[in-house]
N, C-alpha and C positions, 0 to 999 in steps of 0.2 A: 723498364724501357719506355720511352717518352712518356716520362710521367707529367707533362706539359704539353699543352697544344702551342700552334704557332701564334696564337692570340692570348694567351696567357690562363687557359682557362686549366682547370683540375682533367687531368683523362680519365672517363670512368673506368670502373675496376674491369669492367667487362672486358673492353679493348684491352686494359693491359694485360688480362689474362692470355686473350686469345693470342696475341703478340710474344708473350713469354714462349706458348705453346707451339707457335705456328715456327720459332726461333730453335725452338729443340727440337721439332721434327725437320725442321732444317740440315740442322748439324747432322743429326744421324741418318740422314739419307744420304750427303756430304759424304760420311764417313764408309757409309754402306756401296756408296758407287765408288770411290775410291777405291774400296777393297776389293770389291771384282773387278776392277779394271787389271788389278797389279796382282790377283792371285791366277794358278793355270788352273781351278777345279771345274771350268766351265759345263764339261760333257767328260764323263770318266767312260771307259773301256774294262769290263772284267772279264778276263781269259777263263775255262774252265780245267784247261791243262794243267797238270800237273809243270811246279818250278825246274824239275831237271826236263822236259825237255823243252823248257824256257833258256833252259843255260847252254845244250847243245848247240843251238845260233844265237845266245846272245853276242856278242860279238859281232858277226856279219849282219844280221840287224843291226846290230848299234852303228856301224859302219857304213851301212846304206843309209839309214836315218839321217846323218849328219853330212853326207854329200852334199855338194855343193849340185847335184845333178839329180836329186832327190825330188821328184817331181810329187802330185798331190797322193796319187796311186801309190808312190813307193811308202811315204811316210803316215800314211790310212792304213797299208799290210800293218808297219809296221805295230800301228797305235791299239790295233786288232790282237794282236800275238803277243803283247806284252804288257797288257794293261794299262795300257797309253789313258792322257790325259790332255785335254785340250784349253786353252785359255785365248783370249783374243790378241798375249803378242806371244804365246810361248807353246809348244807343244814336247812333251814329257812321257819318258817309257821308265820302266820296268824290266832292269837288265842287272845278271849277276856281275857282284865287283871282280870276277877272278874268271872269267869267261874264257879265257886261254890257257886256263889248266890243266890239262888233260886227265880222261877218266877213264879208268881200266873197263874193259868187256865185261860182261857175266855177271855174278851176285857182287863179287868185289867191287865193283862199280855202285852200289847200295851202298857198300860199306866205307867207301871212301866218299862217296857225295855226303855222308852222314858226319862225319868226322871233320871234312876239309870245309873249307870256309867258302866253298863253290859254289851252294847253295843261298849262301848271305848276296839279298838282292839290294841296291839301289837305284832311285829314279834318278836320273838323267834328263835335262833339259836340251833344247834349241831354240832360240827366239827365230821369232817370223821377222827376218828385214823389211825394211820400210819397203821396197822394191817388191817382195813378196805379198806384202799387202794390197799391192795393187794391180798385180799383176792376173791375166786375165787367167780364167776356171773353163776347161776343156767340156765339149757336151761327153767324151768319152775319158775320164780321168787320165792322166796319162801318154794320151793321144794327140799330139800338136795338130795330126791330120786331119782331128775331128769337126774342125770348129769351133767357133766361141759360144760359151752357154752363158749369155745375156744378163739372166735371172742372177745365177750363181754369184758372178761378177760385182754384181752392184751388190748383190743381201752382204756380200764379205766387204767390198770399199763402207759400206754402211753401217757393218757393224765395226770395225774401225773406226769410224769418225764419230758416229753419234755419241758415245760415252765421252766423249772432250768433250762436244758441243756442250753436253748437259751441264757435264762441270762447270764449263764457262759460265755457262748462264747462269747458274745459281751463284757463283764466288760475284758476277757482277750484280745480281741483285743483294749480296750481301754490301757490298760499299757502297749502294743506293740507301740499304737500311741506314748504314754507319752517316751518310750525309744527312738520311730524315732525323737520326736521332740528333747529330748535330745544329738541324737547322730548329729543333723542337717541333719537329710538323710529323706528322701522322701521313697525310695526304700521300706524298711521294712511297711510303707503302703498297699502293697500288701497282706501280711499276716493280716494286719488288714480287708480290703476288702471282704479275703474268709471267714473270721470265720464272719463277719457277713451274708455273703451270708450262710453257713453254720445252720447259727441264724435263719436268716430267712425262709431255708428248715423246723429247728424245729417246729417253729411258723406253718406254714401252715400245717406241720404235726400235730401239737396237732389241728390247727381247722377241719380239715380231720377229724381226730380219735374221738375227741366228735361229730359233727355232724353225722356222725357213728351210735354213741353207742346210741344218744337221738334216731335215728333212728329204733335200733332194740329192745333196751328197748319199743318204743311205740308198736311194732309189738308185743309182749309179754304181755303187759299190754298197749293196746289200753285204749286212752281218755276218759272219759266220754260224755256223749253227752253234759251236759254242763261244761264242762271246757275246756278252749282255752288255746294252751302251743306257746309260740314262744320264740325268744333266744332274751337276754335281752343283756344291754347296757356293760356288762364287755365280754362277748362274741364281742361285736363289737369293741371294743378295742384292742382285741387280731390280727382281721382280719384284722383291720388298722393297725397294727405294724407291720407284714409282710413285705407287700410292701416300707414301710419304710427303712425295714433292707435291701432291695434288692434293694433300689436305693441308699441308703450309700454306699451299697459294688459296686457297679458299681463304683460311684464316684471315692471312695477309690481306686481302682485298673485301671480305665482307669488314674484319676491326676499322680498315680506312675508308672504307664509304658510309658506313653506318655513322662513324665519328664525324664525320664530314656532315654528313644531312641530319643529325641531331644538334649540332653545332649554328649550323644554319637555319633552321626551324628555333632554338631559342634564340638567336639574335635578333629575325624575324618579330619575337614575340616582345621581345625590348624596346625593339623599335616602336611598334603598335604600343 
């Protein structure tokens, strides 16, 4: 990558390493915030309940979930009770595929949950509407009477928006590279370096602002005593790309300033 300056000179090895480098931590933070954007394993849900009397409502869970009247309380029960799974556009339960089967009383009811396919679980999704996205977050979950809870509100519009922003910025300092490599200049590097730094502020803001929101959502609608919530693997993907984006932009902008005032201190000396 710019194995030429815009003056015709050789690029030392140095910058072109750090440029290879700063190129491939690019990509894979690219690819890392991409992937949590578009997986649900943000914050997982484990119930301690045993599956059959996960299967006695799953059904009218699954039924209330998917209402269209399903406010933040109803579908929090429901991510509680059934091993729910949250992501930033989708939220995912844990419900048996034959839920309207019926099951005999007494021991036979062992014996036929063991046998019949009642028992066989699948997740289930529902995407968050755009409208749901922005829609405002109650002080008392549930409660339209309650009031707007301010904080809540914005950490969820924010964390909706920031993981594009960062996208953005980083695919546009990628066609600012593709221009430096074309113009054979180094220089314009720098401008690639802050929009990733820039990238990266985003990223650490959206994991800020969901950590947040899981935060005071549980203060509102406290855990059950058996169910254990911790953040799941598309959540750590996000926090890995962070640091990514902020050692690319480092790269990026010390290989074009360094190239730049070494550049200029020998011509400098040519001159003299």
């Amino acid at each position: 990558l710019f194995p030429y300056s815009k003056e015709g000179a050789m690029m030392d090895n140095r910058f072109a390493t750090a440029l290879v480098i700063a190129c491939v931590l690019s990509l894979i933070s690219t690819i890392y915030m991409a992937a949590s954007i578009g997986t649900d394993f943000w914050y997982e849900y484990h119930t301690l309940l045993p599956a059959e009397n996960i299967s006695e409502a799953g059904r009218s869970i699954w039924e209330e979930f998917i209402s269209e009247e399903a406010d933040e309380k109803t579908y929090t029960d429901a991510l509680f009770r059934c091993n729910g799974t949250v992501g930033l556009w989708r939220r995912c339960i844990t419900v048996p595929k034959n839920s309207h089967w019926y099951s005999p009383p007494g021991i036979s009811r062992y014996l036929f949950s063991f046998f019949s396919p009642e028992t066989d679980m699948t997740t289930n999704c529902i995407s968050f509407s755009l409208s749901d996205q922005f829609m405002e977050k109650y002080i008392e979950p549930g409660n339209h009477n309650s009031g707007t809870d301010l904080n809540r509100t914005y950490l969820w519009r924010l964390q909706f928006l920031l993981p594009f922003v960062s996208l953005g910025l980083m695919c546009f300092g990628a066609l600012i590279g593709l221009c430096a490599c074309a113009c054979r200049s180094l220089y314009p590097a720098i401008a690639t370096g802050v929009l990733h730094f820039l990238a990266g502020l985003c990223t650490l803001g959206l994991v800020g602002c969901y950590v947040a929101g899981i935060e005071l959502l549980h203060k509102k609608l406290p855990l059950p005593a058996d169910v254990r919530g911790e953040f799941g693997w598309s959540f750590c993907l996000a926090c890995v790309s962070a640091p990514l984006q902020f050692m690319a932009a480092a790269l990026f902008i010390w290989a074009a300033r360094t190239n730049r005032k070494e550049f200029t201190l020998l011509k400098a000396y040519r001159v003299a």
